[in-house]
C-alpha positions as CSV (number, residue, x, y, z in Angstrom):
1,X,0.0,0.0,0.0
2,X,2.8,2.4,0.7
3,X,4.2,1.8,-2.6
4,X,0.7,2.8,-4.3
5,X,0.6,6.0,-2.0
6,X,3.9,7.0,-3.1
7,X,3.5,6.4,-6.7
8,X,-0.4,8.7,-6.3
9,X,1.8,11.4,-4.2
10,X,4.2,12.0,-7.0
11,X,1.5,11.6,-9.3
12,X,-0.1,14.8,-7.7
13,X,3.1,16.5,-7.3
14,X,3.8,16.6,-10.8
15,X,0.5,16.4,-12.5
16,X,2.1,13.9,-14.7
17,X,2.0,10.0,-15.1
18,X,5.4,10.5,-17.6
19,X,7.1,12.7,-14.6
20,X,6.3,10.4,-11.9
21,X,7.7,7.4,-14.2
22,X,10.7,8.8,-14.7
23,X,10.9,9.9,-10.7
24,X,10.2,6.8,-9.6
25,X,12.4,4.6,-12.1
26,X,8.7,2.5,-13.3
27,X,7.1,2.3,-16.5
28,X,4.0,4.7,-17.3
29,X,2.1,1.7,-17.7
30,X,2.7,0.3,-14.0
31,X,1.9,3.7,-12.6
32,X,-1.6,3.6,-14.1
33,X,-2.3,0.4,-13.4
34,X,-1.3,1.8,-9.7
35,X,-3.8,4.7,-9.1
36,X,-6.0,2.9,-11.0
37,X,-6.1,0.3,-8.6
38,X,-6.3,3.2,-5.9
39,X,-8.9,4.9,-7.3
40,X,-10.9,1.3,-7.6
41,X,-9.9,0.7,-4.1
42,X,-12.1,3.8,-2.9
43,X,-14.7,3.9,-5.5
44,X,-13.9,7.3,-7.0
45,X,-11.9,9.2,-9.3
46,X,-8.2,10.9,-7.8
47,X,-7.6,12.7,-11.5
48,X,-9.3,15.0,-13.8
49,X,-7.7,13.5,-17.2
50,X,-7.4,16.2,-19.8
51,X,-5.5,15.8,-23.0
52,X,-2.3,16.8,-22.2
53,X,-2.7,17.1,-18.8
54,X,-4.1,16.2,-15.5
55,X,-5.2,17.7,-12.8
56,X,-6.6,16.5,-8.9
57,X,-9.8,16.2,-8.3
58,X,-11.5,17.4,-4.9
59,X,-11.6,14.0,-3.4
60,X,-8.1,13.6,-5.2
61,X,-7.1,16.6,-3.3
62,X,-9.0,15.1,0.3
63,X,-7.1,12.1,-0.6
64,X,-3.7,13.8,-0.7
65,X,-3.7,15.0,3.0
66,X,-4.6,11.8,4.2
67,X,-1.7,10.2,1.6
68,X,0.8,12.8,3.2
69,X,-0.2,12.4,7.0
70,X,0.2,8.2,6.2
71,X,3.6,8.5,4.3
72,X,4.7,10.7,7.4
73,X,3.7,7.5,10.0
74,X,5.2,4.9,7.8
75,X,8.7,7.9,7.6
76,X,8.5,7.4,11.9
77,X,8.4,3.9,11.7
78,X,11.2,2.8,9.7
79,X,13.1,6.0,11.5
80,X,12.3,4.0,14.7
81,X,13.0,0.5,13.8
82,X,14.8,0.1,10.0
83,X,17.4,3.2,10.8
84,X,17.5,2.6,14.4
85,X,21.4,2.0,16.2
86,X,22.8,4.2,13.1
87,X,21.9,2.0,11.0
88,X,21.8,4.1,7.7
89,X,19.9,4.1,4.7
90,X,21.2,3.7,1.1
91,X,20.3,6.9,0.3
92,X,19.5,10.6,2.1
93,X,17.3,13.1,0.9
94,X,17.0,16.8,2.1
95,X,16.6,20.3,0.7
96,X,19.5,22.8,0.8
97,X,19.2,26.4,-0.3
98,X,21.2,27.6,-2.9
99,X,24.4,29.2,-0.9
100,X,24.9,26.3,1.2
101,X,24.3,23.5,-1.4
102,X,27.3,25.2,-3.4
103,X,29.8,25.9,-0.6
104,X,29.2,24.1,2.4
105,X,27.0,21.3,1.7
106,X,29.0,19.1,-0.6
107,X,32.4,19.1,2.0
108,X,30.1,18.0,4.4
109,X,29.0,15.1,2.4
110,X,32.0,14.4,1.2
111,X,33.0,13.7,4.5
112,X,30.5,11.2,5.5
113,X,31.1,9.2,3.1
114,X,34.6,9.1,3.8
115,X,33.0,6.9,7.0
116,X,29.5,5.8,5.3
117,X,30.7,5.3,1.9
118,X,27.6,2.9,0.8
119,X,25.2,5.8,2.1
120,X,24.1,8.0,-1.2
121,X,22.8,11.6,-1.3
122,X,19.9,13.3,-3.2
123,X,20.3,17.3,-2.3
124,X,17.4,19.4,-4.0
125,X,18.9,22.9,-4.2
126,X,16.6,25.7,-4.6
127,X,16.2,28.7,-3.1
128,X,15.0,29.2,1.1
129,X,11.3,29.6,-0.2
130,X,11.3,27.5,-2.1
131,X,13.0,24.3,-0.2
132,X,10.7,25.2,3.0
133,X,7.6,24.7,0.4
134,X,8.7,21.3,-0.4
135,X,9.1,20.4,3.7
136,X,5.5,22.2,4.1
137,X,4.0,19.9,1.3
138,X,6.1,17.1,2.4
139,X,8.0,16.5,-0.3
140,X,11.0,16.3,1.7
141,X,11.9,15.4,5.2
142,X,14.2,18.3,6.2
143,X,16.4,20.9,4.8
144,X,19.4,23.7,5.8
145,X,18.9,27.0,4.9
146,X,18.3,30.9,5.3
147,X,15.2,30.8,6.9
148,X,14.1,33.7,8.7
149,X,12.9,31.7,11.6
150,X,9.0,33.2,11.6
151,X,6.9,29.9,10.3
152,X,4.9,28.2,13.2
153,X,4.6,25.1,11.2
154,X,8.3,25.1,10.3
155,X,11.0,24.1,13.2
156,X,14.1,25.9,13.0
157,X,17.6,24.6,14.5
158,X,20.5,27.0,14.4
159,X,23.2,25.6,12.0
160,X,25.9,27.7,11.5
161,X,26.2,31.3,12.0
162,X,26.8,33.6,8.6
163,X,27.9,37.0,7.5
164,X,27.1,39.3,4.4
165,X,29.9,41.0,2.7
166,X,30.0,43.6,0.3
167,X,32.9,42.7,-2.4
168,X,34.1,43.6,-5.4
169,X,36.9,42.7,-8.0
170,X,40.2,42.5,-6.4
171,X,41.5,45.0,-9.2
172,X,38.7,47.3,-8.6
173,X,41.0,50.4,-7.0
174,X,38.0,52.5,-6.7
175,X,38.3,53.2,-2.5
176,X,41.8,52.3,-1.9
177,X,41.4,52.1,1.9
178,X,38.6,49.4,1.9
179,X,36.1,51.0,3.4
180,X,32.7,53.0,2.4
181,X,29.3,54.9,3.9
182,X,26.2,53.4,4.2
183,X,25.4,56.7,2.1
184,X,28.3,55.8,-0.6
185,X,26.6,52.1,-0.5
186,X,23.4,53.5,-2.2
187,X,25.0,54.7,-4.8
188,X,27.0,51.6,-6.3
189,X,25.9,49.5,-9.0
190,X,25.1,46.5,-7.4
191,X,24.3,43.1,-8.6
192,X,21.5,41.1,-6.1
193,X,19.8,37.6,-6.5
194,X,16.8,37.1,-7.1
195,X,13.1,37.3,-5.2
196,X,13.0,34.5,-3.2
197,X,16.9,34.2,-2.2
198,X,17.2,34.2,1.7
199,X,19.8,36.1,1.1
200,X,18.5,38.9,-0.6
201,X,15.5,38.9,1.9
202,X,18.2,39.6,5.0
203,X,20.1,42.0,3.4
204,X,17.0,44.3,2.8
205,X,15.8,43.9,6.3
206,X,19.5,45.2,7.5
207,X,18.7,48.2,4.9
208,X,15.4,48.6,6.1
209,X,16.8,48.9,9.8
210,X,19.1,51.5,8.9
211,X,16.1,53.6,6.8
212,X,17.3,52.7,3.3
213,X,14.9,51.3,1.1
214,X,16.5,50.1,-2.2
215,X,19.8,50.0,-3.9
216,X,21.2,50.9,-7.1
217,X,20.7,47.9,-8.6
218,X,22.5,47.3,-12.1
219,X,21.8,43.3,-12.2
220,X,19.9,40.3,-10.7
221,X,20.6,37.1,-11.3
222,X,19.7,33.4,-9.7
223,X,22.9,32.5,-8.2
224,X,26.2,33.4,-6.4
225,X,28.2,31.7,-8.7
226,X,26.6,33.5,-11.4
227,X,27.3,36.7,-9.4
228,X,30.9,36.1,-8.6
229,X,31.4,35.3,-12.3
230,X,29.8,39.2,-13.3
231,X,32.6,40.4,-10.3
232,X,35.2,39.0,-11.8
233,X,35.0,40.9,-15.5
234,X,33.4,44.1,-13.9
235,X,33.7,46.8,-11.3
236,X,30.4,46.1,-10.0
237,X,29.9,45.1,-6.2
238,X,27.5,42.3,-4.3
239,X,26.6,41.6,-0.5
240,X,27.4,37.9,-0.4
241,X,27.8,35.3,2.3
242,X,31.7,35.6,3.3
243,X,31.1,31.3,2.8
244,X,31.0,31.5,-0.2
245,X,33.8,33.7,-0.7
246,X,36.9,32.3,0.6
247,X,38.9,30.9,-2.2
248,X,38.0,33.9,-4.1
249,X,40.2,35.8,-1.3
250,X,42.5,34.0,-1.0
251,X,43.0,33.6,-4.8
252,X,42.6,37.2,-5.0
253,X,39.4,37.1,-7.3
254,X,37.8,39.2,-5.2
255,X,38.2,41.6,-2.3
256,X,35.8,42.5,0.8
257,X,35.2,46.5,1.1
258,X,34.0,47.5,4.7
259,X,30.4,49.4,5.5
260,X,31.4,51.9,8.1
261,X,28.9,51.3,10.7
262,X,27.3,48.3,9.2
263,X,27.5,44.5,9.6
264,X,24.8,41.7,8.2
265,X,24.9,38.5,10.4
266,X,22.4,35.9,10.2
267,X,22.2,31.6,10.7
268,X,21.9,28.9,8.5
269,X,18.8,26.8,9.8
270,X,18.2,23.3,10.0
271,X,14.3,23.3,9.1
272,X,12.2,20.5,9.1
273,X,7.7,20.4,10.3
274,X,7.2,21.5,13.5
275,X,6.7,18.3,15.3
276,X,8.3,15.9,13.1
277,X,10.5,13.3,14.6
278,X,13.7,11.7,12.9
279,X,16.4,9.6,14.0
280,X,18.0,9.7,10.8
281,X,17.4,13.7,10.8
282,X,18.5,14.0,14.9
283,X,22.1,11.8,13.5
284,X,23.0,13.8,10.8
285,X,22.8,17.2,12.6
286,X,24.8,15.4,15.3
287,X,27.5,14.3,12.3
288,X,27.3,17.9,10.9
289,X,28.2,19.7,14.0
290,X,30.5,17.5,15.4
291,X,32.6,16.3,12.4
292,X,32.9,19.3,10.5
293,X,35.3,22.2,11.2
294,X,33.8,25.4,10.5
């Protein structure tokens, strides 16, 4: 039965038999068959069928809560008894936002499986938004990211702590002593990411708090890498976490220009739904704070 309910659930999520074939590594046939069955099983119809398309109906809708809440029991018991004593599963699943799943998640990982080398890794990288959407709707388990720390049905776990730097290209000699006004900041050309980042959302909230509203803003684009790739063939200037950063210092790529005045902390969040229980969750937050040197 579980099997059915996770073949309906990605069903749903993608509003596509082909999608949740190729998902779940099954032929198209076999997941008809499946919610066919289901929907035989309960003596109604899950899906609105449409030509190229389909679409839940309102008992299919009914029928996903009850799908997720069931999924969430069956998540507990094999948490309790399958993965019990550390015993790990093949594989791990959770959400990272975009900063960390580029510079901190993958020496973490690599890590761990320098001790738990048959234990695999599925990261879905998106950004803050967007990965706590997916642990609302229970697509995944858990996640690390920039959360703000404001959702009751989210929990939030302090991580590691973060700060925003303003930088630039290392040849850029425009303020030789490295440091700047808030009121100089506003008039830079700066290049942000997009709506949605974590990032972006503290770094306006630090503006706010000093009475400045908006920035000059010459580009926006979805990444840090992206970003740091701009800096390096323009005089332009970014806030960005200082994590994401280091080898560009050190290979003098870029350089860090001081705010007078002005500093932009925040933490990286372990996030998962408010009263969710996990051993395998609970072990690897234990692993990540005490194996890796930050």
């Amino acid at each position: 039965m579980d099997h059915k309910l996770k073949i309906f659930k990605s069903v749903a999520h993608h509003s596509s038999f082909t999608k949740a074939a190729e998902q779940l590594f099954i032929s198209q046939p076999a997941i008809s068959k499946a919610i066919r069955n289901l929907e035989d099983d309960y003596n109604t119809s899950f899906f609105i069928r449409k030509r190229n398309s389909i679409e839940l109906t309102q008992d299919g809708k009914s029928f996903l809560i009850y799908v997720n809440r069931i999924l969430e029991v069956y998540s507990e018991i094999e948490n309790q008894f399958i993965h019990k004593d550390n015993q790990l599963p093949d594989r791990i699943k959770f959400g990272a936002s975009t900063t960390l799943a580029s510079y901190i998640i993958p020496k973490i990982i690599a890590q761990f499986r320098t001790q738990y080398p048959k234990t695999s890794f599925e990261i879905e990288s998106d950004n803050s938004d967007h990965i706590e959407e997916l642990i609302l709707n229970q697509q995944l388990d858990f996640g690390i990211t920039e959360g703000k720390n404001t959702n009751p049905k989210l929990h939030f776990k302090k991580f590691i702590k973060d700060e925003i730097v303003l930088v630039t290209n290392d040849k850029n000699s425009q303020f030789p002593k490295g440091i700047i006004s808030l009121k100089k900041l506003q008039e830079l050309p700066i290049i942000e990411r997009e709506s949605g980042s974590g990032t972006r959302e503290i770094i306006y909230e630090a503006l706010l708090q000093q009475q400045i509203k908006s920035l000059q803003i010459a580009v926006t684009l979805n990444s840090t890498e992206a970003i740091k790739n701009y800096l390096y063939y323009s005089d332009s200037y970014a806030l960005l976490s200082i994590h994401a950063i280091r080898e560009d210092l050190i290979t003098n790529k870029l350089k860090i220009i001081d705010i007078k005045g002005f500093t932009i902390e925040r933490w990286f969040y372990f996030v998962s739904r408010t009263g969710y229980k996990s051993s395998l969750m609970d072990y690897f937050e234990r692993f990540v704070q005490n194996s890796y040197n930050f």
